[in-house]
PDB file of N, CA, C and O in Angstrom:
ATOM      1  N   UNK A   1      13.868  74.767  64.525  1.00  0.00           N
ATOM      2  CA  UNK A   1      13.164  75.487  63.490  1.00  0.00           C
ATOM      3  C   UNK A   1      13.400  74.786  62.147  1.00  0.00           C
ATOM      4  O   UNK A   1      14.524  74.386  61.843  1.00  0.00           O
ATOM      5  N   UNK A   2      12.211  74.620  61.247  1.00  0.00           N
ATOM      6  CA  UNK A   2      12.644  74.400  60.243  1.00  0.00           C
ATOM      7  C   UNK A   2      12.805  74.909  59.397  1.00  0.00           C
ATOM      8  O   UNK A   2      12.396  76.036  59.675  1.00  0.00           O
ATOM      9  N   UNK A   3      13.360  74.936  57.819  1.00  0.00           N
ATOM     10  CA  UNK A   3      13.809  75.174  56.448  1.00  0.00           C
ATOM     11  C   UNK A   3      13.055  74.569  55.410  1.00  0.00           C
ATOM     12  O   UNK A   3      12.270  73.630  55.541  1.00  0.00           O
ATOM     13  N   UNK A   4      13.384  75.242  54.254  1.00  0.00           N
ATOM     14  CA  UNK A   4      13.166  74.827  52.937  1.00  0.00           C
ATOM     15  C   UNK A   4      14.134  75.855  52.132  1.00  0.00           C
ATOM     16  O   UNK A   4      14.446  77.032  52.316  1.00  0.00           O
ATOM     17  N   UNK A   5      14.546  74.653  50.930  1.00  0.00           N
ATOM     18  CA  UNK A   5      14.889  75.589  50.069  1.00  0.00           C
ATOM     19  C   UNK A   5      14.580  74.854  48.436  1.00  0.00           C
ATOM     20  O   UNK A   5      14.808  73.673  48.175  1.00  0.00           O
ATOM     21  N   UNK A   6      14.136  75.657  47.673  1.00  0.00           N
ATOM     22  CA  UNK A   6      13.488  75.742  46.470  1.00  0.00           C
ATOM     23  C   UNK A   6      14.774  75.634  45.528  1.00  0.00           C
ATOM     24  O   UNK A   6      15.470  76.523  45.037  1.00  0.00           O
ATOM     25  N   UNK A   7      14.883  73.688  45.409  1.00  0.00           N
ATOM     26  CA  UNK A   7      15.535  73.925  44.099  1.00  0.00           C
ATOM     27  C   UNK A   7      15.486  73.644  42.726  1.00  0.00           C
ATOM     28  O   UNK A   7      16.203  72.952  42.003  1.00  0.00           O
ATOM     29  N   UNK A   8      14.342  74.429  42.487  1.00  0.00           N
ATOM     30  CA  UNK A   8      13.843  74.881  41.043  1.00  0.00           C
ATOM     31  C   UNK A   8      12.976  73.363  40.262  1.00  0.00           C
ATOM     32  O   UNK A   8      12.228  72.493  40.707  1.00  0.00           O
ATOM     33  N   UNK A   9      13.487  73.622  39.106  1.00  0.00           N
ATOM     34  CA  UNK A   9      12.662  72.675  38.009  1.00  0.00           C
ATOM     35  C   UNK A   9      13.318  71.548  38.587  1.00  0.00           C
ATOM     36  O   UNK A   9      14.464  71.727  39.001  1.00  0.00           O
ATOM     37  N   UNK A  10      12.775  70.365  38.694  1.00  0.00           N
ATOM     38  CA  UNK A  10      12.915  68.918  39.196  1.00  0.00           C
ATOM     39  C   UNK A  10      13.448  67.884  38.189  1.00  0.00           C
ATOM     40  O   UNK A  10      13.559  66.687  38.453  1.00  0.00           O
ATOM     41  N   UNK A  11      13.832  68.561  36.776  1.00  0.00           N
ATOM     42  CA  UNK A  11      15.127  67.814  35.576  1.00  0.00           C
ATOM     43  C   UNK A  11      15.956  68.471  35.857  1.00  0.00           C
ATOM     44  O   UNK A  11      16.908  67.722  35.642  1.00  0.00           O
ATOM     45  N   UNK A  12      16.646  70.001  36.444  1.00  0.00           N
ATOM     46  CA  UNK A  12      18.226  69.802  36.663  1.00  0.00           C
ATOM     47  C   UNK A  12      18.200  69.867  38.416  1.00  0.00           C
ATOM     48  O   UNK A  12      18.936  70.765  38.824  1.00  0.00           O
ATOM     49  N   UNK A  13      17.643  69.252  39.294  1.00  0.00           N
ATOM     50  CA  UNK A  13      17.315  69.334  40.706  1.00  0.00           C
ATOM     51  C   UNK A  13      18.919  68.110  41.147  1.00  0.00           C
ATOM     52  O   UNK A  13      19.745  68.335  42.033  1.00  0.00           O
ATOM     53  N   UNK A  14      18.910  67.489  40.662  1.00  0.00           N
ATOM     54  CA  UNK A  14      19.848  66.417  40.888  1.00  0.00           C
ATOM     55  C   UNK A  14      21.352  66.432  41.478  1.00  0.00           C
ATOM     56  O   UNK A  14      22.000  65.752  42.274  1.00  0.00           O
ATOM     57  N   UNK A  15      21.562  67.561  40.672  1.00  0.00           N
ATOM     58  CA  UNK A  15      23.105  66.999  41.011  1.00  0.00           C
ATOM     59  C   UNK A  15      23.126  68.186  42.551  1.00  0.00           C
ATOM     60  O   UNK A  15      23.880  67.934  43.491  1.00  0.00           O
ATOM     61  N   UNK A  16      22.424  69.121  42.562  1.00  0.00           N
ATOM     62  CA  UNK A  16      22.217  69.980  43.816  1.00  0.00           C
ATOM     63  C   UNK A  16      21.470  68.906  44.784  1.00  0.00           C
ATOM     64  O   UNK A  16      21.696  69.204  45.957  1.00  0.00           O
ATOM     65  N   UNK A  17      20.873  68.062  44.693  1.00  0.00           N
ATOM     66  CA  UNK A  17      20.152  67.346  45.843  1.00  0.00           C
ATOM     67  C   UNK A  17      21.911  66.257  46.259  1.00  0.00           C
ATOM     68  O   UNK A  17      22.390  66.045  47.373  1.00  0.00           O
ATOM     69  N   UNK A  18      22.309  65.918  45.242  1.00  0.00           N
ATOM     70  CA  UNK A  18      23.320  65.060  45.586  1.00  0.00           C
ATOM     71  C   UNK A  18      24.496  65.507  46.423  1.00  0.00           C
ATOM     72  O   UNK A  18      25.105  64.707  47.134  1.00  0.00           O
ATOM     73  N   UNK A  19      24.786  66.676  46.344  1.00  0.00           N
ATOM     74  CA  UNK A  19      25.989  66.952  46.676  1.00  0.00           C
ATOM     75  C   UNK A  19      25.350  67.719  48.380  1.00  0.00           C
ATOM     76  O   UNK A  19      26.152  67.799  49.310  1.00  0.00           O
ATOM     77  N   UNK A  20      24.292  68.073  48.510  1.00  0.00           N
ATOM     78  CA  UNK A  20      23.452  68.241  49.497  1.00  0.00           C
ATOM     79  C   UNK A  20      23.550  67.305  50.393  1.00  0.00           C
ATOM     80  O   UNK A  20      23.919  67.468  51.556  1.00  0.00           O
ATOM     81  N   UNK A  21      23.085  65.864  49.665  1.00  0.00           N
ATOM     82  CA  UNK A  21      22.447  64.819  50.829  1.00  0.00           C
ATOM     83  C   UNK A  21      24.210  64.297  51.278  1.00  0.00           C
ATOM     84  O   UNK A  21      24.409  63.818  52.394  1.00  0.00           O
ATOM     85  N   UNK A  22      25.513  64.489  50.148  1.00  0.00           N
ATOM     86  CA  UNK A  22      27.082  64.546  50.279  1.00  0.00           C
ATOM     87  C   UNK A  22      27.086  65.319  51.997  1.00  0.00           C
ATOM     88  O   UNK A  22      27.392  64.809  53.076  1.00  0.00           O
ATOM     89  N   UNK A  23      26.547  66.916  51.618  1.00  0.00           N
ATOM     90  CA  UNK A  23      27.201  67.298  53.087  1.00  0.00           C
ATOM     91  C   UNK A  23      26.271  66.889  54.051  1.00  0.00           C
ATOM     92  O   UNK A  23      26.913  66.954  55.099  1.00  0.00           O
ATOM     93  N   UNK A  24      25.292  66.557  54.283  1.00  0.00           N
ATOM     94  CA  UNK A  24      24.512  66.131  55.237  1.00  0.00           C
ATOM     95  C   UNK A  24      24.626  64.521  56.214  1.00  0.00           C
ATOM     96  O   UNK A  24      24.015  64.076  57.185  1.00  0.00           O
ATOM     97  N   UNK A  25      25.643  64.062  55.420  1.00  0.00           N
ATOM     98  CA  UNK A  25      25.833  62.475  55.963  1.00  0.00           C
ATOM     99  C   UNK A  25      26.404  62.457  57.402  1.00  0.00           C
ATOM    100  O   UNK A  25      26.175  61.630  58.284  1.00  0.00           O
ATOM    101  N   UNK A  26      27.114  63.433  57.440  1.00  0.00           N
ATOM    102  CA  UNK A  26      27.300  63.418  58.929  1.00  0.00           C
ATOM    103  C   UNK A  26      26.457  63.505  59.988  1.00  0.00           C
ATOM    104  O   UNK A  26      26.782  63.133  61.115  1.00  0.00           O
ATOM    105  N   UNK A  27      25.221  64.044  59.669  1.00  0.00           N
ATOM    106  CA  UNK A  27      24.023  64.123  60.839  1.00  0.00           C
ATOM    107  C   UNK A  27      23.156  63.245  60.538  1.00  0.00           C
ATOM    108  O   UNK A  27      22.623  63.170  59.431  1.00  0.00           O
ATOM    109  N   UNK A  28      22.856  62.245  61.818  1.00  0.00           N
ATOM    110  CA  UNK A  28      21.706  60.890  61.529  1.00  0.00           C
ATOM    111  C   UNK A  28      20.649  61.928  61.595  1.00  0.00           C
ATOM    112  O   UNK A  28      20.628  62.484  62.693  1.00  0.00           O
ATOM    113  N   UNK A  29      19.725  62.375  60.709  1.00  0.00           N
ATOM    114  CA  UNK A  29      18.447  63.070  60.511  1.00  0.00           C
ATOM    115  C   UNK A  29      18.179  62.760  59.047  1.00  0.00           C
ATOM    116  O   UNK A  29      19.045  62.482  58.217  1.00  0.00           O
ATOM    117  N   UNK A  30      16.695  62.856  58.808  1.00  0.00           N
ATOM    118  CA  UNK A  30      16.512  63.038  57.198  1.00  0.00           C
ATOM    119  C   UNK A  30      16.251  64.205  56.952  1.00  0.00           C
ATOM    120  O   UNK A  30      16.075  65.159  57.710  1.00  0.00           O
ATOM    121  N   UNK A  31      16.215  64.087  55.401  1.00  0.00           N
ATOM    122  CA  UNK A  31      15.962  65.125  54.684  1.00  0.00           C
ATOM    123  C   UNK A  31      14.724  64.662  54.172  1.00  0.00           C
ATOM    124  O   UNK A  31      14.301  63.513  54.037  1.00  0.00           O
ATOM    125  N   UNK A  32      14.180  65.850  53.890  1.00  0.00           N
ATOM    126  CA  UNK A  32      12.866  65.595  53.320  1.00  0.00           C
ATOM    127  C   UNK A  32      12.417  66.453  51.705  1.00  0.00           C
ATOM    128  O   UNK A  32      12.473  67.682  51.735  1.00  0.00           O
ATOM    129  N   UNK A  33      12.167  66.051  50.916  1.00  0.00           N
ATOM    130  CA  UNK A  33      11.360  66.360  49.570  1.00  0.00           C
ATOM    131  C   UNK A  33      10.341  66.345  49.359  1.00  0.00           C
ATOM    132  O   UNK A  33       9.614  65.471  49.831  1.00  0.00           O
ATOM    133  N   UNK A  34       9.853  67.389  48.501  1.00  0.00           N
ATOM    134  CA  UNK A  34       8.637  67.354  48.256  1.00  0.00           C
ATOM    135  C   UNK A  34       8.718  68.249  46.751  1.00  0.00           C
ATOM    136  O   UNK A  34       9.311  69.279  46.430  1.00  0.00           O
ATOM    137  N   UNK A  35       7.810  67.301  46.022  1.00  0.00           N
ATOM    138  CA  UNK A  35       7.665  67.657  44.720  1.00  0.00           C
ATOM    139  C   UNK A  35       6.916  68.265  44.254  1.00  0.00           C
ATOM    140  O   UNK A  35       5.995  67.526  43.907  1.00  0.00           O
ATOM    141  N   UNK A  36       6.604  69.902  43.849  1.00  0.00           N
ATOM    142  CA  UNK A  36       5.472  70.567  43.648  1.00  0.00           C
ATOM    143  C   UNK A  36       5.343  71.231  42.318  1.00  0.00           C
ATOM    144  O   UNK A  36       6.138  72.015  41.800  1.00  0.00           O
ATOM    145  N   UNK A  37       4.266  70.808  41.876  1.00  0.00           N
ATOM    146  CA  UNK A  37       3.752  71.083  40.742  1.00  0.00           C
ATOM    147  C   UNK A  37       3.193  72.079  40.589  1.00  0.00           C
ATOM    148  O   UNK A  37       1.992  71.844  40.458  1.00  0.00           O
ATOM    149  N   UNK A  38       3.486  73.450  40.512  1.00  0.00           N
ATOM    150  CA  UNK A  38       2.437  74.222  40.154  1.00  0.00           C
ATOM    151  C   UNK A  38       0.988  75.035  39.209  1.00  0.00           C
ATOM    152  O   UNK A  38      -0.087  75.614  39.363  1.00  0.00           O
ATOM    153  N   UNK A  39       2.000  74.513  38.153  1.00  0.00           N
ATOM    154  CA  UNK A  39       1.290  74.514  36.870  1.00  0.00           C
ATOM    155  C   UNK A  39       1.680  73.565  36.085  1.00  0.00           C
ATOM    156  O   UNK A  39       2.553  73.022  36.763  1.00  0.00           O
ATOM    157  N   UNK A  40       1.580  72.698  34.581  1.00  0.00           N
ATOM    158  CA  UNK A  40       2.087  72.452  33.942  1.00  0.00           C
ATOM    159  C   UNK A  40       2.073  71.242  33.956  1.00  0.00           C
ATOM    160  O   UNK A  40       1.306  70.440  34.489  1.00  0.00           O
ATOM    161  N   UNK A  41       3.208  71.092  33.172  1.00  0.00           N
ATOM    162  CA  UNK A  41       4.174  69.871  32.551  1.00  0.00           C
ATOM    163  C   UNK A  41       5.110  69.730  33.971  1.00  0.00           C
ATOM    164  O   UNK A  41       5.015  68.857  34.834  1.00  0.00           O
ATOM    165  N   UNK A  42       5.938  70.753  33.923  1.00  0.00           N
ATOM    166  CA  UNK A  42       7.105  70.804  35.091  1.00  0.00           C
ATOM    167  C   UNK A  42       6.835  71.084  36.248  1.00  0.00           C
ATOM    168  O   UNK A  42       5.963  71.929  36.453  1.00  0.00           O
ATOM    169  N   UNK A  43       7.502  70.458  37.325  1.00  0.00           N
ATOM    170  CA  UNK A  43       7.790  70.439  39.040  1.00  0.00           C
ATOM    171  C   UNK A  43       8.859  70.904  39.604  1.00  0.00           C
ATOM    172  O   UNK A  43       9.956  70.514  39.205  1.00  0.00           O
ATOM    173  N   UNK A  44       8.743  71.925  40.752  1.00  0.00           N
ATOM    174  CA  UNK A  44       9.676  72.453  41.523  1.00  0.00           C
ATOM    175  C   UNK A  44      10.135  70.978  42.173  1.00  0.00           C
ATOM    176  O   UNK A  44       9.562  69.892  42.087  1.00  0.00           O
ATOM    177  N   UNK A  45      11.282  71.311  42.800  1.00  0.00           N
ATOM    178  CA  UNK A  45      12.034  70.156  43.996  1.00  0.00           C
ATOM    179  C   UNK A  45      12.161  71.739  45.103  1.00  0.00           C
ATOM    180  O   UNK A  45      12.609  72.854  44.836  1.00  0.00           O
ATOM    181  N   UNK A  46      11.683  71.301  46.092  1.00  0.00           N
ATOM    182  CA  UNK A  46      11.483  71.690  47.348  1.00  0.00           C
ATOM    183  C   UNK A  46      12.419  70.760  48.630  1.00  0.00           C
ATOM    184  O   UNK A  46      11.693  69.939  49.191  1.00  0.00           O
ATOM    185  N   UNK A  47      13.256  70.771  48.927  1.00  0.00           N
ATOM    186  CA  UNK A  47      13.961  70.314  50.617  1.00  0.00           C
ATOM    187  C   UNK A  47      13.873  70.862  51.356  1.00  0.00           C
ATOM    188  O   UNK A  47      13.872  72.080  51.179  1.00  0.00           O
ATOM    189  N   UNK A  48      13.744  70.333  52.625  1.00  0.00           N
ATOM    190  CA  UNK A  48      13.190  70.681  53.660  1.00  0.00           C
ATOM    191  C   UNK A  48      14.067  70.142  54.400  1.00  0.00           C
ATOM    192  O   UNK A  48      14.567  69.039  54.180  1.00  0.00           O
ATOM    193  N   UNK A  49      14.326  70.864  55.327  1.00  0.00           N
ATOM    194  CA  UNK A  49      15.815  70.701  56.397  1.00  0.00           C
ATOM    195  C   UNK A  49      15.081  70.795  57.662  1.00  0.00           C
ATOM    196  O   UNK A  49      14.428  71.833  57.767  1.00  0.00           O
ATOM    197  N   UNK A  50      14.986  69.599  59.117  1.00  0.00           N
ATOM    198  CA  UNK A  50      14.523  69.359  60.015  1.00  0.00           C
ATOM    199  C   UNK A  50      15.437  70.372  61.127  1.00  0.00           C
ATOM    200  O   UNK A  50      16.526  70.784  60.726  1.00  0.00           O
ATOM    201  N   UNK A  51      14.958  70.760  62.537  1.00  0.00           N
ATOM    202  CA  UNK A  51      15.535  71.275  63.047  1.00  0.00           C
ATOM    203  C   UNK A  51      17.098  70.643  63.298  1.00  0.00           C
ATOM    204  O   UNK A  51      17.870  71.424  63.855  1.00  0.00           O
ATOM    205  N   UNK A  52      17.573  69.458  62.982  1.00  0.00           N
ATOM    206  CA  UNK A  52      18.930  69.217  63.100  1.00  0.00           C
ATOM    207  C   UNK A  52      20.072  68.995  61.981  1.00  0.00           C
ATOM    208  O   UNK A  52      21.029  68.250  61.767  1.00  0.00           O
ATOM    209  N   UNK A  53      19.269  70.299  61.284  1.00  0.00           N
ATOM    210  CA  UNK A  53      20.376  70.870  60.011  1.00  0.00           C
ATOM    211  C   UNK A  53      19.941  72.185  60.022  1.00  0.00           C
ATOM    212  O   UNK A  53      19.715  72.806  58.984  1.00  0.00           O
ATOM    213  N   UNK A  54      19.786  72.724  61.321  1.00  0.00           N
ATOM    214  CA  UNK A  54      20.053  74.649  61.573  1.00  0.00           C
ATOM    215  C   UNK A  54      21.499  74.740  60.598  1.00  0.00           C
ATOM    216  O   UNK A  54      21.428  75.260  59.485  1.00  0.00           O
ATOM    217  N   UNK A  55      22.385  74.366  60.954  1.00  0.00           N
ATOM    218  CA  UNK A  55      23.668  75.172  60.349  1.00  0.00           C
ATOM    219  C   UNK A  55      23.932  74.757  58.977  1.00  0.00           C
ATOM    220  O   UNK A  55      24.836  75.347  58.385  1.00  0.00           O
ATOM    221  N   UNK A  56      23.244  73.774  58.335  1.00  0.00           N
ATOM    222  CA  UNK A  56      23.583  73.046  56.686  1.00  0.00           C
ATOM    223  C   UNK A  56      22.538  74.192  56.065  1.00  0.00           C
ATOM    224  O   UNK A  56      22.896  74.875  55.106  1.00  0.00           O
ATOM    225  N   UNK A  57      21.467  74.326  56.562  1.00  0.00           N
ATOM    226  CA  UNK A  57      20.173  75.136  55.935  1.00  0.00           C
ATOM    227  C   UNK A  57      20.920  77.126  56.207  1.00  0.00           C
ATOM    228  O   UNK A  57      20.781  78.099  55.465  1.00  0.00           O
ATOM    229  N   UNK A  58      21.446  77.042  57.163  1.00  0.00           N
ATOM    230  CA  UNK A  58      21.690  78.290  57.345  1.00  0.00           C
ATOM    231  C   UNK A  58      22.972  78.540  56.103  1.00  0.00           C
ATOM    232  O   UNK A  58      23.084  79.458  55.291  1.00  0.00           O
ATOM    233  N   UNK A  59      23.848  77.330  56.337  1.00  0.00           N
ATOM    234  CA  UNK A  59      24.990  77.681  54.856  1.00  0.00           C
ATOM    235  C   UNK A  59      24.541  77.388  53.689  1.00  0.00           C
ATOM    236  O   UNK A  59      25.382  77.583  52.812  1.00  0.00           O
ATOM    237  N   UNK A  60      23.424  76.947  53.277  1.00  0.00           N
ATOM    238  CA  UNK A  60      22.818  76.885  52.054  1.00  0.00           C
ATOM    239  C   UNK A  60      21.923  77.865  51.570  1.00  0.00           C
ATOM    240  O   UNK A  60      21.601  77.837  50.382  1.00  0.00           O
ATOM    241  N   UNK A  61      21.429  78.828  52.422  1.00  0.00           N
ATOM    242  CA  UNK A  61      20.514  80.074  52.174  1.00  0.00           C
ATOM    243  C   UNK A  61      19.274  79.454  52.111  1.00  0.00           C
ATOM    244  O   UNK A  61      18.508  79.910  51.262  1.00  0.00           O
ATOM    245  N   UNK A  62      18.758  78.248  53.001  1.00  0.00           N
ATOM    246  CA  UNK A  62      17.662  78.450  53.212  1.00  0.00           C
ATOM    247  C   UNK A  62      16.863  79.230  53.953  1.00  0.00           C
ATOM    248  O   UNK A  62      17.284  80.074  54.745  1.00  0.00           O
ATOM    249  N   UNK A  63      15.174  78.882  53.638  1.00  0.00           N
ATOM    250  CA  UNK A  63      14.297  79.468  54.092  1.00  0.00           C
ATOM    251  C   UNK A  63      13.922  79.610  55.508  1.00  0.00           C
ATOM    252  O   UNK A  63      14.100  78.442  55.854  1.00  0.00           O
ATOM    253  N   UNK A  64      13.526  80.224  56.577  1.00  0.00           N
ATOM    254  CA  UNK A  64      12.760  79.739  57.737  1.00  0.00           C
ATOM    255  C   UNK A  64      11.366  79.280  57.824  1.00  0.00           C
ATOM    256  O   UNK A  64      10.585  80.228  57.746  1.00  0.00           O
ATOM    257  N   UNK A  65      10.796  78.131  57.961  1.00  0.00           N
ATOM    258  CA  UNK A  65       9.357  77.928  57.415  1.00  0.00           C
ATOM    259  C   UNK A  65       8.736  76.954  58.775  1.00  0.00           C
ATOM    260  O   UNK A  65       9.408  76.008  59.187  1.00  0.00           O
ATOM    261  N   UNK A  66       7.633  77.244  59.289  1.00  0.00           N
ATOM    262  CA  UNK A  66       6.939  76.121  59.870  1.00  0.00           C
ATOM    263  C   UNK A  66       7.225  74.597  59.336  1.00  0.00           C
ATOM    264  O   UNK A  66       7.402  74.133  58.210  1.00  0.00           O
ATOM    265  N   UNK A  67       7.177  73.853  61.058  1.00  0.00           N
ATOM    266  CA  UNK A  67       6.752  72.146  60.246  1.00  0.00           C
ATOM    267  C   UNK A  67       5.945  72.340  58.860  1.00  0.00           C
ATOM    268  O   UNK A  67       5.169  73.220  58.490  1.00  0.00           O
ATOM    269  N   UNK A  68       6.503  71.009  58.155  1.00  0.00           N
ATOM    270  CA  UNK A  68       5.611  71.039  57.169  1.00  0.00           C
ATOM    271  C   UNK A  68       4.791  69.102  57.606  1.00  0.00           C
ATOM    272  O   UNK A  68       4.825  68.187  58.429  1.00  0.00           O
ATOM    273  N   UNK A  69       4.091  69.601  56.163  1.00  0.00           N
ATOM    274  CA  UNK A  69       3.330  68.070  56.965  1.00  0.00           C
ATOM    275  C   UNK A  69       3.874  66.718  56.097  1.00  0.00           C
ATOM    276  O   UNK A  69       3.830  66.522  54.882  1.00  0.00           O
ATOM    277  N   UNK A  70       4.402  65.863  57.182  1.00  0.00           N
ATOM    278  CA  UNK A  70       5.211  65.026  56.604  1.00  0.00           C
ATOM    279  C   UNK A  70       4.701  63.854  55.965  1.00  0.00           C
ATOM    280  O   UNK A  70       5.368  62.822  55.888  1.00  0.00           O
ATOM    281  N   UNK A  71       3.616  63.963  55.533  1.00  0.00           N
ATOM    282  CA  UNK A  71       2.979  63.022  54.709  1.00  0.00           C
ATOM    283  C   UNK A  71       2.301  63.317  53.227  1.00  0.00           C
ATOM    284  O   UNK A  71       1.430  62.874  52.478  1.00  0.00           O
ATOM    285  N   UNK A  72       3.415  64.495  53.325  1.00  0.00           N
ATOM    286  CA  UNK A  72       3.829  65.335  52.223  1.00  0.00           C
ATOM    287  C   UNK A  72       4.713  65.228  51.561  1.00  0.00           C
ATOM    288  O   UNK A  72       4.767  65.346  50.337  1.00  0.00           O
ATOM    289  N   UNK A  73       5.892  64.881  52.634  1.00  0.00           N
ATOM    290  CA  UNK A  73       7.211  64.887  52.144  1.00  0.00           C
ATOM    291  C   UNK A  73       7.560  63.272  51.544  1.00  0.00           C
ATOM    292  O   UNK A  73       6.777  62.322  51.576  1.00  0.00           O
ATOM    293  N   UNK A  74       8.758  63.271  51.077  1.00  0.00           N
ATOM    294  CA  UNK A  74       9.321  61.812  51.185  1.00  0.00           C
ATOM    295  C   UNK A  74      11.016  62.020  51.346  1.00  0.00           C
ATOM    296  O   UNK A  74      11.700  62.989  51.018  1.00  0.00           O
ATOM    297  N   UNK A  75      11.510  60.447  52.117  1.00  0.00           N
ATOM    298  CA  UNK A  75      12.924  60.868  53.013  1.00  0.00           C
ATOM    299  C   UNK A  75      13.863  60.798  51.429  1.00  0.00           C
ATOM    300  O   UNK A  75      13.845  59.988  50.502  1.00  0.00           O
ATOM    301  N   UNK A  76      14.457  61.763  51.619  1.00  0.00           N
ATOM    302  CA  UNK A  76      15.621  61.841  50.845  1.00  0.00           C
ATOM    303  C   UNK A  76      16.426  61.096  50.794  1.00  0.00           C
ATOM    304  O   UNK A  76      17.401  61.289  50.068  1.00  0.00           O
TER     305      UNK A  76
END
């Protein structure tokens, strides 16, 4: 199953993506991003956790969400 989790405006997204992609090194899988603009000037940062980060997405309070389409995303 996959995840997402919404982390916010995409100028302070950083140091939360870093310490993220920190606990994730142990599993050969990517991560995936996607940058969404909804209105504006400013962009959400969106990650997306593949089914082989069930338990990183589950300790991070992510979302449960369908595949997304990966030519959407880009690898983290």
């Amino acid at each position: 199953m996959w995840h997402y989790k919404n982390l916010g405006d995409a100028m302070f997204a950083d140091t939360e993506l870093a310490k993220i992609k920190q606990l994730a090194m142990a599993t050969n899988a990517p991560l995936y991003v996607k940058y969404y603009a909804k209105s504006g000037l400013h962009c959400e940062v969106l990650l997306y956790f593949s089914p082989h980060y069930q338990s990183l997405a589950a300790l991070l309070g992510a979302t449960c969400c369908k595949a997304p389409n990966l030519d959407e995303l880009t690898v983290l």
